[in-house]
C-alpha positions as CSV (number, residue, x, y, z in Angstrom):
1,X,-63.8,-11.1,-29.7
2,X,-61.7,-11.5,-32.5
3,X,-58.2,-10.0,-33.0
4,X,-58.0,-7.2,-35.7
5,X,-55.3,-7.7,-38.3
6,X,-53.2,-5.7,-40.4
7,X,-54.1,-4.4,-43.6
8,X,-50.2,-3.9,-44.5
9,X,-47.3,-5.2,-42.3
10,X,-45.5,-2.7,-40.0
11,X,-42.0,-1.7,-41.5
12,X,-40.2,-2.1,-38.5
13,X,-40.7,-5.1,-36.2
14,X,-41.1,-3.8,-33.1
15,X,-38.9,-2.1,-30.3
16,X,-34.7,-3.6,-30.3
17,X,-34.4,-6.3,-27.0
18,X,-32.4,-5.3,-24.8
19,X,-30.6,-8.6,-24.3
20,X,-28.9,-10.4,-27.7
21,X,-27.1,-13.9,-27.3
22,X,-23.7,-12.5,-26.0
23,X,-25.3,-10.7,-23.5
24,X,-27.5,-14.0,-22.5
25,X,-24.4,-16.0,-22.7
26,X,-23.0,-13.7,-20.2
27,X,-25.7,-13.5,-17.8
28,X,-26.2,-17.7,-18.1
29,X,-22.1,-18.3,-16.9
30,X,-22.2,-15.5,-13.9
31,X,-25.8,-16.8,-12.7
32,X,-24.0,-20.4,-12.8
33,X,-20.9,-19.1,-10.7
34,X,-23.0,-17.8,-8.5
35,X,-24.1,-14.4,-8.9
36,X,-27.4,-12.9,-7.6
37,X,-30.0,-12.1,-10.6
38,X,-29.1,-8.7,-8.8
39,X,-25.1,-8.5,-9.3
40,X,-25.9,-9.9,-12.4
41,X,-27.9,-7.0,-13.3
42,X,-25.7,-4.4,-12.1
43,X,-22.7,-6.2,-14.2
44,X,-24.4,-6.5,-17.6
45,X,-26.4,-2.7,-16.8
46,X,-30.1,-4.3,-17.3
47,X,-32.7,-4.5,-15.0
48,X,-33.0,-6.9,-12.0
49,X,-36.6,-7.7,-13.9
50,X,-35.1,-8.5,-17.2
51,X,-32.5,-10.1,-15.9
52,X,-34.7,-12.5,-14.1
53,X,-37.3,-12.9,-16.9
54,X,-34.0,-14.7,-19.2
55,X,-32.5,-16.2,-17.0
56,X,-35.8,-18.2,-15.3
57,X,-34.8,-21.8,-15.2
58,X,-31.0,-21.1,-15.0
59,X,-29.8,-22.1,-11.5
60,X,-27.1,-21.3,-9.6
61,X,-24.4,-23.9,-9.1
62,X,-25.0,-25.2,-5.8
63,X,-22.7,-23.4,-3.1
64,X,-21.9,-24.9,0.5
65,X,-21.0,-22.4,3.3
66,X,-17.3,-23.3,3.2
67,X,-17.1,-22.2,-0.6
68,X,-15.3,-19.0,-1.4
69,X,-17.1,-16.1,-2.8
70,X,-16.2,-15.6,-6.5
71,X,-15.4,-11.7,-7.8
72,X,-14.9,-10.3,-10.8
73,X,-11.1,-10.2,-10.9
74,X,-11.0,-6.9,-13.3
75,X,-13.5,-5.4,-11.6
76,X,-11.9,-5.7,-7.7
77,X,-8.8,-4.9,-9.3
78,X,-10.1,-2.0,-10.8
79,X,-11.5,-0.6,-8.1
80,X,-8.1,-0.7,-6.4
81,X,-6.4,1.4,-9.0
82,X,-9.2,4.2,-9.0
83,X,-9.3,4.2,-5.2
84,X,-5.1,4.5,-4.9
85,X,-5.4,7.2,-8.1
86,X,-5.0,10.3,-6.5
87,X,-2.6,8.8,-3.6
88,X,-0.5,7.8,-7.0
89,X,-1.4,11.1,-8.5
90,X,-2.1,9.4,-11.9
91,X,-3.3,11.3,-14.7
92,X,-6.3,9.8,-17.3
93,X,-3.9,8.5,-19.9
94,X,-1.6,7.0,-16.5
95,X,-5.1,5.1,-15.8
96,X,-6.0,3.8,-19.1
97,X,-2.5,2.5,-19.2
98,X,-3.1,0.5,-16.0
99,X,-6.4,-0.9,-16.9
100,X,-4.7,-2.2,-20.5
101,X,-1.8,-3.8,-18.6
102,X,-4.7,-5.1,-16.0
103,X,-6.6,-6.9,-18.4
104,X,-4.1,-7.9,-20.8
105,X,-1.9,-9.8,-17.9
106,X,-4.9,-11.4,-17.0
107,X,-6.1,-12.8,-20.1
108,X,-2.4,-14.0,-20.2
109,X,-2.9,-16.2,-17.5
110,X,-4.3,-20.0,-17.4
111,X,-8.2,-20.7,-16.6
112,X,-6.8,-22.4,-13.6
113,X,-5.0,-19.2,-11.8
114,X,-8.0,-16.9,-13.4
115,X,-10.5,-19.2,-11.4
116,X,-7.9,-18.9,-7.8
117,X,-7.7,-14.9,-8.5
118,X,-11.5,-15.2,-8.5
119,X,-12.1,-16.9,-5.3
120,X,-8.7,-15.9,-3.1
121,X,-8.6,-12.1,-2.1
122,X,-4.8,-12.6,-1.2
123,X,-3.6,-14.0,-4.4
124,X,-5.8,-10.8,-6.4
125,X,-3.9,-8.2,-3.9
126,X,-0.7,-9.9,-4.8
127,X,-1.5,-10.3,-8.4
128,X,-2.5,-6.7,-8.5
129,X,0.7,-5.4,-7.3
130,X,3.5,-7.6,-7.6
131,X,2.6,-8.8,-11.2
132,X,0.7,-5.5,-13.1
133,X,1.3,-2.2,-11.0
134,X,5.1,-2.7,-10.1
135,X,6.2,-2.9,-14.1
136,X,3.7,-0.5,-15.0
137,X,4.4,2.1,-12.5
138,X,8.1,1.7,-13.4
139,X,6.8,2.2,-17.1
140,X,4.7,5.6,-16.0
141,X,7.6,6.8,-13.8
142,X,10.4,6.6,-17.3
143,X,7.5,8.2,-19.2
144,X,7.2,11.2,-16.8
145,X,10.8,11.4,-16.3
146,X,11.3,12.1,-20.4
147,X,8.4,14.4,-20.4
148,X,10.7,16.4,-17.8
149,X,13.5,15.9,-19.8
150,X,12.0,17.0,-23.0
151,X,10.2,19.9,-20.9
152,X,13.5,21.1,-19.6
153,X,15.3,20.4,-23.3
154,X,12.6,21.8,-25.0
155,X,12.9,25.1,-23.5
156,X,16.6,25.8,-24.4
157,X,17.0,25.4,-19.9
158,X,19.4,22.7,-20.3
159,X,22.9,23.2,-22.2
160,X,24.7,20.3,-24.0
161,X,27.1,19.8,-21.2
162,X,24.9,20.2,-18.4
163,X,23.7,17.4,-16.2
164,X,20.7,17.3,-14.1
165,X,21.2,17.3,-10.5
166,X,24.8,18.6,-10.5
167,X,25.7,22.1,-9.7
168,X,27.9,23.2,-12.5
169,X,28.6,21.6,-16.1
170,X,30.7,18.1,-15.5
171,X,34.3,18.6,-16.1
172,X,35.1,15.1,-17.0
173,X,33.5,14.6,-21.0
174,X,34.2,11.4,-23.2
175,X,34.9,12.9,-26.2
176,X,37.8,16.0,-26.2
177,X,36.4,19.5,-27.1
């Protein structure tokens, strides 16, 4: 039976894909570190079906029993700072700030150390904490201490020669009255 054709072309071409070619580029470089055509999916928020139908042909590298696992260093890291959130009492803005400083010290760092992060859960905990949330959380600690301060100054609570934490106004001034 013979297939009917169009009198006049339809004006649109058909539904959007879902995948484009950053998307595929994505989904070809975690299917070759290793990542399950399921992981995959839940990373780049398609299907497990769709996934599977682009990446067909696109193996995984091959992976012996002593080689590590590889993570998503942003992602673990991420995870940290939402579960340690309320224990931090951090507010939405506090958050945002941590994820910026996350990624951006990442990026900073060579392909090399990115790739160890990846693989060594040690070296990530250690990364996390000693390299992103120590200076930030002394950052967010300054910044809530001035928002006291300008709390406290901004009501008319605080006189000039008053100094927080001290009982009555200091007596000793550098400048004579």
């Amino acid at each position: 039976m013979a297939k009917r054709t169009l009198k006049h072309a339809p004006e649109t071409p058909g539904r959007p894909r879902k995948v484009n070619q950053v998307l595929l580029d994505r989904m070809v470089e975690l299917r070759k570190q290793g990542f399950s055509h399921r992981e995959i999916a839940l990373k780049v928020n398609r299907s497990v079906r769709t996934v599977g139908r682009y990446l067909r042909g696109v193996s995984p590298q091959l992976r012996l029993p002593t080689t590590p696992r590889r993570v998503d260093v942003l992602a673990d890291c991420g995870k940290i700072i939402l579960y340690g959130r309320d224990r931090l009492k951090l507010t939405t803005q506090e958050v945002d700030y941590l994820f910026k400083k996350l990624r951006k010290t990442f990026e900073l760092r060579d392909p090399l150390t990115r790739d160890w992060l990846a693989t060594d859960s040690q070296a990530r905990v250690h990364f996390l904490f000693n390299e992103v949330l120590r200076p930030a959380m002394s950052e967010i600690k300054l910044r809530r201490w001035i928002e006291q301060l300008r709390a406290q100054v901004g009501d008319g609570e605080m006189a000039d020669d008053e100094v927080p934490g001290e009982p009555e106004p200091s007596r000793r001034r550098l400048l004579p009255p």
